[in-house]
C-alpha positions as CSV (number, residue, x, y, z in Angstrom):
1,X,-200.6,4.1,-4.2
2,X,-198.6,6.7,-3.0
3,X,-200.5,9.1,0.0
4,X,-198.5,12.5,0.9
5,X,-199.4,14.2,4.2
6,X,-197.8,16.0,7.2
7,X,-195.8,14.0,9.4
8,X,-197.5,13.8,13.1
9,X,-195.5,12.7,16.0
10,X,-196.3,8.7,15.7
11,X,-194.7,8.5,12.6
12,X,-191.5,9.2,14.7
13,X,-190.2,5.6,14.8
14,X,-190.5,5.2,11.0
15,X,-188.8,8.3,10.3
16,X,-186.2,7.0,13.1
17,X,-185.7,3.8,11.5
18,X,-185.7,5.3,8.0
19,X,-182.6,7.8,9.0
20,X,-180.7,5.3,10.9
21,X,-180.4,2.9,8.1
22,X,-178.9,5.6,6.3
23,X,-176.4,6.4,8.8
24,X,-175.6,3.3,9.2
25,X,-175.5,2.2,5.7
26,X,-175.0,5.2,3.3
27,X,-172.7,8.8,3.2
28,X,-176.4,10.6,2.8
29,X,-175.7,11.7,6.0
30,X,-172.6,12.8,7.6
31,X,-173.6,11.3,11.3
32,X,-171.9,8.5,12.7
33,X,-174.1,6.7,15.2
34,X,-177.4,6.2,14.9
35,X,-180.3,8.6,16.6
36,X,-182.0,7.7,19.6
37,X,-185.9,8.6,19.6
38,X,-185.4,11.8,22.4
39,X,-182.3,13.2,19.5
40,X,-185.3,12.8,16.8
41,X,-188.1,14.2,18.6
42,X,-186.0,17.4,18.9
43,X,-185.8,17.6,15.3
44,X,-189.5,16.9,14.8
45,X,-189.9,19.4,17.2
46,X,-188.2,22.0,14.8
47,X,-190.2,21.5,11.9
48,X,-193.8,22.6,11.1
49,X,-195.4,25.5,10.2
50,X,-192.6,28.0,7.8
51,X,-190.0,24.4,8.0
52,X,-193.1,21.4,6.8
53,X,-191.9,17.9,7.5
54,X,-193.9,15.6,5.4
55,X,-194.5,11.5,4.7
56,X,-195.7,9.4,2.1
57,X,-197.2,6.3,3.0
58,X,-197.5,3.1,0.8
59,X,-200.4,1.1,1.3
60,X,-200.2,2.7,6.0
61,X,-196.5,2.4,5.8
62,X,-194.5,5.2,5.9
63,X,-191.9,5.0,3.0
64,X,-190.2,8.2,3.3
65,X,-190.1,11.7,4.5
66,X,-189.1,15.1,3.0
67,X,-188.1,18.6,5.2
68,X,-187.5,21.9,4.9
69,X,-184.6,23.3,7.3
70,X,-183.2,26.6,7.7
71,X,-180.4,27.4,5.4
72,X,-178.4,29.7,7.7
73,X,-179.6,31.2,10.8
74,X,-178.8,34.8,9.9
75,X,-181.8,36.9,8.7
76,X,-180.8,37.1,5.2
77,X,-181.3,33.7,4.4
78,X,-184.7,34.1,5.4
79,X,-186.1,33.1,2.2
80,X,-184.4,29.9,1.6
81,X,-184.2,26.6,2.7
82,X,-182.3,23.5,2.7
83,X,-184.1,20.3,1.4
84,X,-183.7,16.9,2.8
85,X,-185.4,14.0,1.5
86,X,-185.0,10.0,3.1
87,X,-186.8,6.9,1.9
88,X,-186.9,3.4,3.3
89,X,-184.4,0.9,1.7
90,X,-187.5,-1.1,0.5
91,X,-189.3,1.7,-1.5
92,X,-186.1,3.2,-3.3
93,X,-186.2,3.6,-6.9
94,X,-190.3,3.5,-7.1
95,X,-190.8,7.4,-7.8
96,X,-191.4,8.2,-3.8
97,X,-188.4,10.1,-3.8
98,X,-189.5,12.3,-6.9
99,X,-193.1,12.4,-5.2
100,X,-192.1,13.9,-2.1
101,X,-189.7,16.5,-3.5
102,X,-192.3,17.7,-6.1
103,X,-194.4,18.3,-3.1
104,X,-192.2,20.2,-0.6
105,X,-191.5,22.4,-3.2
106,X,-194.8,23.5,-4.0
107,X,-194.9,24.0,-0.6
108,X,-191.5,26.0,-0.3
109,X,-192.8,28.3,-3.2
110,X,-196.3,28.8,-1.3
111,X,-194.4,29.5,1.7
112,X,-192.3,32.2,0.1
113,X,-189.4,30.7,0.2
114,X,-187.2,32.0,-3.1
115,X,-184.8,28.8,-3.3
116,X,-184.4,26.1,-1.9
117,X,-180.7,24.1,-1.4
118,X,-180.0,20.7,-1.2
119,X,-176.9,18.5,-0.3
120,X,-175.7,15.6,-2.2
121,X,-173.0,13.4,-1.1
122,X,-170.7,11.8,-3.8
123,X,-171.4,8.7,-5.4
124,X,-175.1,9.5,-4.4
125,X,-176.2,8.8,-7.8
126,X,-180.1,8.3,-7.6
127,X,-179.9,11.4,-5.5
128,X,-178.4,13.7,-8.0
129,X,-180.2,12.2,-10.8
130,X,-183.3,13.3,-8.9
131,X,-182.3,16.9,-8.6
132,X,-181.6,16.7,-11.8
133,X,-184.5,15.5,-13.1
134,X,-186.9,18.0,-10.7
135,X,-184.8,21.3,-11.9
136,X,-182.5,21.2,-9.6
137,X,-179.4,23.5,-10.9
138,X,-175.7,21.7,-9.9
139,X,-174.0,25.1,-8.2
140,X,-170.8,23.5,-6.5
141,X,-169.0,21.1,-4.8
142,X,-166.5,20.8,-1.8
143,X,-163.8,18.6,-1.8
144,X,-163.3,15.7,0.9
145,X,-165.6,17.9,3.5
146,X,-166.7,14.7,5.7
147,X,-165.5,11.4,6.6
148,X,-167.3,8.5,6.7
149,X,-166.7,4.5,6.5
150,X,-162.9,5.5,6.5
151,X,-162.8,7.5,3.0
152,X,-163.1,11.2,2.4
153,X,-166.5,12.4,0.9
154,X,-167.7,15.4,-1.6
155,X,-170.5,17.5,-0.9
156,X,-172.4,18.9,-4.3
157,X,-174.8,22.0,-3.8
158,X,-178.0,21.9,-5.6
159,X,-180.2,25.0,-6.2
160,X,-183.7,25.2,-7.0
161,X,-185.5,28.7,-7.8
162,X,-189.0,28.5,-7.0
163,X,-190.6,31.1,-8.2
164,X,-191.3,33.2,-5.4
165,X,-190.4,36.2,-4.5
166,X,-189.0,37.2,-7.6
C-alpha cells in the first residue's frame, strides 16, 4: 500500500539515493555527477511550507518523492511552480508516480498556486505519458538544450492549470 506524507529530514538518504540513480542512469536530470548529502540537504532545506516536498512509502520504504520549486525568481511568477517528481528504479511503473503527482497538485491548487510547470526530457516516455494522463497540457519544446551521455537532449514544457486563482 501506498502511504503519502511530507518528507522529514531522515528520509534524506533515500531521496539521495533515489536522485543519483537518475543522474547516473537517466537524462531526467541534466546533472552530471552525483549529489553528496551536504548538496541535498540544501535543497531540502528550500522546500516546505509555499514549496511541499513530499514521499510515498511502500510497505517503510521510501519509493519516491515529488516537489514544488519556484518557477522563476521574479515576483510575477509568484503563482506558479515547477513540478519534479523521482521514483526508485524498483517501484517504477506501479502507479507511485501518478500517486504523488495527483497529490502535489492538490496541494499546488490549495496553496494558490495557478499552474504548475513540469520538465520532460526526450525519450522520457513514462514521464510524458504521465503528464498526459494527469492533465498535463504539452506547451513546447527546446531543441538539443542539454547534453548528457554524449548526445544532445530535448526539453518539453508541460502545463497544468489548477484551478486557482482564476
Amino acid at each position: 500500500m501506498i502511504k503519502i506524507r511530507e518528507a522529514v529530514a531522515g528520509d534524506l538518504p533515500d531521496l539521495l539515493a533515489i536522485y543519483n540513480e537518475s543522474v547516473l542512469n537517466s537524462a531526467a536530470t541534466f546533472d552530471l555527477e552525483e549529489q553528496t548529502l551536504k548538496q541535498r540537504r540544501v535543497w531540502f532545506n528550500n522546500h516546505g511550507g509555499r514549496f511541499p516536498l513530499i514521499v510515498a512509502t511502500v510497505q517503510g520504504e521510501v519509493a519516491g518523492y515529488c516537489s514544488l520549486s519556484p518557477f522563476r525568481a521574479k515576483p510575477a511568477y509568484a503563482h506558479s511552480a515547477e513540478l519534479s517528481v523521482y521514483l526508485a528504479a524498483k517501484f517504477r511503473g506501479q502507479g507511485i508516480g501518478s500517486a504523488l503527482t495527483a497529490e502535489i497538485l492538490r496541494r499546488a491548487e490549495a496553496l494558490g498556486f495557478h499552474t504548475v510547470i513540469s520538465c520532460v526530457v526526450s525519450g522520457n516516455e513514462t514521464s510524458r505519458k504521465l503528464h498526459e494522463k494527469i492533465g498535463f497540457e504539452h506547451i513546447g519544446c527546446f531543441k538539443e538544450v542539454g547534453r548528457k551521455f554524449g548526445k544532445w537532449w530535448d526539453v518539453h514544457f508541460y502545463q497544468y492549470f489548477t484551478g486557482a486563482g482564476h
